[in-house]
Residue, then its C-alpha position, 0 to 999 in steps of 0.5 A: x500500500x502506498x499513500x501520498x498527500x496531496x492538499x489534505x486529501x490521502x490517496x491509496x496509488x499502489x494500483x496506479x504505479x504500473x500505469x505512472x507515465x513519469x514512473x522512474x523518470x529522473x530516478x523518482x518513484x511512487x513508493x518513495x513519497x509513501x506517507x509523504x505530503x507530495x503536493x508541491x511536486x504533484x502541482x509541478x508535474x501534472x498540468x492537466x485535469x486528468x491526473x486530478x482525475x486519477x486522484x479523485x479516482x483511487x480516494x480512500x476517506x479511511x486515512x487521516x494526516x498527523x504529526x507523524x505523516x500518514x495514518x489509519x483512522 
């Protein structure tokens, strides 16, 4: 299971990471943002409304942001 952070919102990607067109460009990978708040990069990469889309596809309302990252409700 891998979770990211984009504006507050946690998303579960770990089904996503075989279709990520940007999936090891420049040595950067999915499971490296694990539990990890990615929305400066996310703004910086993705330009079009479908990578939101994709996003608002795989949200998991069952996870919560804390001072230590990333946790199960």
């Amino acid at each position: 299971m891998i979770l990211i952070s984009v504006n507050d919102i946690i998303y579960e990607v770990s089904r996503y990471i075989p279709n990520h067109p940007g999936e090891g460009i420049r040595n950067i990978y999915l499971r490296k943002f694990h539990r990890k708040d990615c929305t400066s990069l996310f703004e910086k990469f993705h330009n079009t409304n479908e990578a939101d889309e994709l996003l608002i596809k795989s949200n998991n309302n069952n996870f919560k942001i804390t001072a230590d990252g990333i946790s199960m409700v």
